[in-house]
mmCIF file of the C-alpha atoms, coordinates in Angstrom:
data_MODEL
# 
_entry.id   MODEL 
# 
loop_
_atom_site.group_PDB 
_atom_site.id 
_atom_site.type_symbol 
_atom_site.label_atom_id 
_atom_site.label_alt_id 
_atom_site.label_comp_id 
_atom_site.label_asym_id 
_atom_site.label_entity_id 
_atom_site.label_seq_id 
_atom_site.pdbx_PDB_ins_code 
_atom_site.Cartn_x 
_atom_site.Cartn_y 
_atom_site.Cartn_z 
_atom_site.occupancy 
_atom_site.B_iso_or_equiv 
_atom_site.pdbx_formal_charge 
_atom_site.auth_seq_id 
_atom_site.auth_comp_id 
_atom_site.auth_asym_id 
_atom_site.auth_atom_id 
_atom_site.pdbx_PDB_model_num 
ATOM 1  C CA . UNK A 1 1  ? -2.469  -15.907 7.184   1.00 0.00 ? 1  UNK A CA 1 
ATOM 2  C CA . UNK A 1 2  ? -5.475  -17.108 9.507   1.00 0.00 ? 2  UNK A CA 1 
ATOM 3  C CA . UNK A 1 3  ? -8.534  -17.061 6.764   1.00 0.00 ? 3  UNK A CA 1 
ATOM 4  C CA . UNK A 1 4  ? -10.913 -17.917 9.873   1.00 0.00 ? 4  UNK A CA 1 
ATOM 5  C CA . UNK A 1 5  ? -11.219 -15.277 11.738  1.00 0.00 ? 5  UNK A CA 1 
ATOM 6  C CA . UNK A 1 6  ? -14.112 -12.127 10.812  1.00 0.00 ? 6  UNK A CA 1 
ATOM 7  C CA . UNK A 1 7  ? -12.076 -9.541  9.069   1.00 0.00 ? 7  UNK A CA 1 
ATOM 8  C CA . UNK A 1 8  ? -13.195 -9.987  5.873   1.00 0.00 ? 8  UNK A CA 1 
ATOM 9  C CA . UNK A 1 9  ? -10.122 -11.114 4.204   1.00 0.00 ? 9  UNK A CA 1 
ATOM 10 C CA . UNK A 1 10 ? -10.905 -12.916 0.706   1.00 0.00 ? 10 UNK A CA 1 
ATOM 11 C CA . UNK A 1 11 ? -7.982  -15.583 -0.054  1.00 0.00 ? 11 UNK A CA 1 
ATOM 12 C CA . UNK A 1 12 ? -7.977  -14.813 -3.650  1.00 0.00 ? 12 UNK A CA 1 
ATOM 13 C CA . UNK A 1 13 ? -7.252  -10.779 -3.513  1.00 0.00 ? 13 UNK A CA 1 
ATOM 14 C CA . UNK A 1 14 ? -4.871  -11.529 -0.720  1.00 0.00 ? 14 UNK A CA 1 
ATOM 15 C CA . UNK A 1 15 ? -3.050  -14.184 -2.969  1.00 0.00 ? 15 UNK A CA 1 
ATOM 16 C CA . UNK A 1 16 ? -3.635  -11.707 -6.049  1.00 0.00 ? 16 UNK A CA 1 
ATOM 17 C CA . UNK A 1 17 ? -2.089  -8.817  -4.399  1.00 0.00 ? 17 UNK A CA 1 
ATOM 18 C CA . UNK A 1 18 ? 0.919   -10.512 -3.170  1.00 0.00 ? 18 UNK A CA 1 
ATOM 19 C CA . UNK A 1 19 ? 1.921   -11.574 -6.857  1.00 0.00 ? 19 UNK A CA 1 
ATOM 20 C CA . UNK A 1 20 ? 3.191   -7.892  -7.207  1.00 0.00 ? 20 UNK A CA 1 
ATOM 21 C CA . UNK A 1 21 ? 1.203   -7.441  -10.905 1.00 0.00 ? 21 UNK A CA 1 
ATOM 22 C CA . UNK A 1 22 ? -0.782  -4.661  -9.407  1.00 0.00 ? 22 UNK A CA 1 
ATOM 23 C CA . UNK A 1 23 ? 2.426   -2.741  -8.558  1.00 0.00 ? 23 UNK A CA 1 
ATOM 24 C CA . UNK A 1 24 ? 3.576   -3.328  -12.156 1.00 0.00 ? 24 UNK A CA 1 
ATOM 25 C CA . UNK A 1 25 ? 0.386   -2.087  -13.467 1.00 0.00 ? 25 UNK A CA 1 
ATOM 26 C CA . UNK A 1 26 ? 0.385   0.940   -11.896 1.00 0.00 ? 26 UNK A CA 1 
ATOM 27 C CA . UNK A 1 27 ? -1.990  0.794   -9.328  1.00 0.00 ? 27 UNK A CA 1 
ATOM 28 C CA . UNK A 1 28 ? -2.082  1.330   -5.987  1.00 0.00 ? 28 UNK A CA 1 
ATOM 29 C CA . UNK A 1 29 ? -3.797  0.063   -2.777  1.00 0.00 ? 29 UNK A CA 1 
ATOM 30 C CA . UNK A 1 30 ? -5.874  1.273   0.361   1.00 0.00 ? 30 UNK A CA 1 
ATOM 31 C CA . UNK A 1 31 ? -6.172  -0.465  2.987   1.00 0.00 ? 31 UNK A CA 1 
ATOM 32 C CA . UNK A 1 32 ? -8.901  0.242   5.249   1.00 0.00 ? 32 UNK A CA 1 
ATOM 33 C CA . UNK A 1 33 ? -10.485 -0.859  8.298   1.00 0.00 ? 33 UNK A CA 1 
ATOM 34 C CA . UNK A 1 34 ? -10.578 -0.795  12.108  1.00 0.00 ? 34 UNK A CA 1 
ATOM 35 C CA . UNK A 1 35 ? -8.387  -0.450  14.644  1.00 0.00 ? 35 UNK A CA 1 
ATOM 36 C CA . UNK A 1 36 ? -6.168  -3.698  15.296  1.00 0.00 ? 36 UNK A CA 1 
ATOM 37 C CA . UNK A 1 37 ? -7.377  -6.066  11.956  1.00 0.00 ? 37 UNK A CA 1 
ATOM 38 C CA . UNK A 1 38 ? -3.834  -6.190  10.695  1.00 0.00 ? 38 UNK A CA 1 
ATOM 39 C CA . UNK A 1 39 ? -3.675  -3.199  8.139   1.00 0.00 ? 39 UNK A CA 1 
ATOM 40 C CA . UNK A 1 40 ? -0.290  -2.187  8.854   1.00 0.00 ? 40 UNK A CA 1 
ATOM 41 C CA . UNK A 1 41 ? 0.737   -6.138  9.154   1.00 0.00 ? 41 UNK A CA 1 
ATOM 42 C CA . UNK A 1 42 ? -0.210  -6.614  5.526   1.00 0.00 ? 42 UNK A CA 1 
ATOM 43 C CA . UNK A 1 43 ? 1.247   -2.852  4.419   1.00 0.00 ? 43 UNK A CA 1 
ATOM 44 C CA . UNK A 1 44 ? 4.791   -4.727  5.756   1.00 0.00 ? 44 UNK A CA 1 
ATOM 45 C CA . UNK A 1 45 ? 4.039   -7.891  4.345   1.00 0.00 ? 45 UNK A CA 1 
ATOM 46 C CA . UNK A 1 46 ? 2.955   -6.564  0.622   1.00 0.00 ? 46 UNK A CA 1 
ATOM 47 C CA . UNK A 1 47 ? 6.033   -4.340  0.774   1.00 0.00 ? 47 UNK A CA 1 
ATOM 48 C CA . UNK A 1 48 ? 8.422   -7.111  2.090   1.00 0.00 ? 48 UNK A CA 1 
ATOM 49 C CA . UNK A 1 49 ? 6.967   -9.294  -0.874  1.00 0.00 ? 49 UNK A CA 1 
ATOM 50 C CA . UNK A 1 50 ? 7.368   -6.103  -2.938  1.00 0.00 ? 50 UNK A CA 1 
ATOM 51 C CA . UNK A 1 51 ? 11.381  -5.594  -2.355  1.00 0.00 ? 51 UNK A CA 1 
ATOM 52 C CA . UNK A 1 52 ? 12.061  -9.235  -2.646  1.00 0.00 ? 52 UNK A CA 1 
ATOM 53 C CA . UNK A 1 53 ? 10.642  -8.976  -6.203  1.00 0.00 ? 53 UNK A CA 1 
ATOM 54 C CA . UNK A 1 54 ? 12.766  -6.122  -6.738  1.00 0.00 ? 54 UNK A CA 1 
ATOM 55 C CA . UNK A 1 55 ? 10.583  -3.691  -6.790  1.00 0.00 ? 55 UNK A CA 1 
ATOM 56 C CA . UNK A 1 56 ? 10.533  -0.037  -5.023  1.00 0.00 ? 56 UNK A CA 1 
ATOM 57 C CA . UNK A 1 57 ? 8.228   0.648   -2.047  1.00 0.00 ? 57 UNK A CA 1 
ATOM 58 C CA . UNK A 1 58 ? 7.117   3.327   -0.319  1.00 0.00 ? 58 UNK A CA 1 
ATOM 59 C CA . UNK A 1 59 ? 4.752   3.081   3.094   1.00 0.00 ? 59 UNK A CA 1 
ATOM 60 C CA . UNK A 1 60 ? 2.482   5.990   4.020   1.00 0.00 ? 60 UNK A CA 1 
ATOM 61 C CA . UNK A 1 61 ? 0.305   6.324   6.706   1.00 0.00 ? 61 UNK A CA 1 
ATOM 62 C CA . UNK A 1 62 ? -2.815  8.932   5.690   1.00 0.00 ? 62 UNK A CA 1 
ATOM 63 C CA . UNK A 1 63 ? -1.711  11.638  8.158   1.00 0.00 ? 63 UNK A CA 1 
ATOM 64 C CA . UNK A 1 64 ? 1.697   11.373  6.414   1.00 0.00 ? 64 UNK A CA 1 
ATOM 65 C CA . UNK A 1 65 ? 0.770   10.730  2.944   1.00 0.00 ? 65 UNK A CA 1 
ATOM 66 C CA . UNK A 1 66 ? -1.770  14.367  3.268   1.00 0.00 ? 66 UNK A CA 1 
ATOM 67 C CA . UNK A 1 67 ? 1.616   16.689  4.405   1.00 0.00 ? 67 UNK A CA 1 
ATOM 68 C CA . UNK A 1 68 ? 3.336   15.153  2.144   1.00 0.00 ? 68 UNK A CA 1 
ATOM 69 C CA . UNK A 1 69 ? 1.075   15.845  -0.933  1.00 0.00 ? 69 UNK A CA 1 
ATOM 70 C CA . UNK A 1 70 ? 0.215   19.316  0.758   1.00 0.00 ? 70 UNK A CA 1 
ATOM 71 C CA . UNK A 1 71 ? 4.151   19.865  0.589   1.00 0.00 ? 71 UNK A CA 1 
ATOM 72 C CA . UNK A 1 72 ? 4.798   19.245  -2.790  1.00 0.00 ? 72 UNK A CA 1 
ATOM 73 C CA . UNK A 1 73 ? 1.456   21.073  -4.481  1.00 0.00 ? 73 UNK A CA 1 
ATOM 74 C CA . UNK A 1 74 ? 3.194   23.836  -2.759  1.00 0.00 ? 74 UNK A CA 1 
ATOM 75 C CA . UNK A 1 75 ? 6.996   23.261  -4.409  1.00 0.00 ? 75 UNK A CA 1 
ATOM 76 C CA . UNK A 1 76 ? 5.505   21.964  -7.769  1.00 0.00 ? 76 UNK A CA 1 
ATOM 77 C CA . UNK A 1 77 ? 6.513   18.229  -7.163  1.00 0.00 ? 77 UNK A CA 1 
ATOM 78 C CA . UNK A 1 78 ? 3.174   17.147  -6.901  1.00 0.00 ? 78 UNK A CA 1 
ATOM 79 C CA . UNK A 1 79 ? 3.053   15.041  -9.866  1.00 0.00 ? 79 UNK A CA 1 
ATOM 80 C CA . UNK A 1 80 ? 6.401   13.228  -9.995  1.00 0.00 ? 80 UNK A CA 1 
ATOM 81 C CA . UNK A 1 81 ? 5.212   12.564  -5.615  1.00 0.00 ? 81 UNK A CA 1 
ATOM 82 C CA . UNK A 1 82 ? 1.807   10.872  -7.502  1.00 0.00 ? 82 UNK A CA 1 
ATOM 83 C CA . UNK A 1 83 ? 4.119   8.916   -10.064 1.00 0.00 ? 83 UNK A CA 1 
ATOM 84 C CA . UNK A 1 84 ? 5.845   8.162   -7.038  1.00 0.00 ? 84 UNK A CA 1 
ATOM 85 C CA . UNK A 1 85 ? 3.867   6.803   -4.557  1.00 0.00 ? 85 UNK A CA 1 
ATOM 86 C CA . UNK A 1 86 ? 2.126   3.267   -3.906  1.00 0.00 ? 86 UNK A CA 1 
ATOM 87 C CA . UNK A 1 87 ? -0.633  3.543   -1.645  1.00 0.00 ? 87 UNK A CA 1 
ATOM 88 C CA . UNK A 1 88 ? -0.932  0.730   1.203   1.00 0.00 ? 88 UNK A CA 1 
# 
């Protein structure tokens, strides 16, 4: 992971985040930024990181993640999808 360049990346939360304890506390995670920062890049690595600890991942992209959510408000699956899904 290049630290130097200007995206805004703080060691620590990266380093905290690939530990997996957020996963196993429940929570999930955004990411957010501009086009071409490395959002999807750290998605894949957090869930590769994820799997190798044995844990379950899934990867939406917002477009996705909305349908999906629309979809199963509509077939009353809209909780277990929430207990479901880890955001990245």
């Amino acid at each position: 992971m290049d630290y130097t360049s200007h995206r805004g990346l703080d060691r620590k939360v990266i380093e905290d985040l690939a530990t997996c304890h957020w996963i196993r506390n429940g929570r999930n995670v955004i990411l957010t930024g501009a086009t071409g920062v490395g959002k999807t890049w750290l998605a894949c690595a957090f869930s590769n990181r994820a799997c190798r600890e044995g844990l379950s991942v899934r990867y939406y992209r917002v477009p996705r993640l909305a349908h999906e959510l629309t979809l199963a408000r509509g077939d009353g699956s809209f909780l277990k999808l929430l207990g479901a899904v880890i955001l990245l």
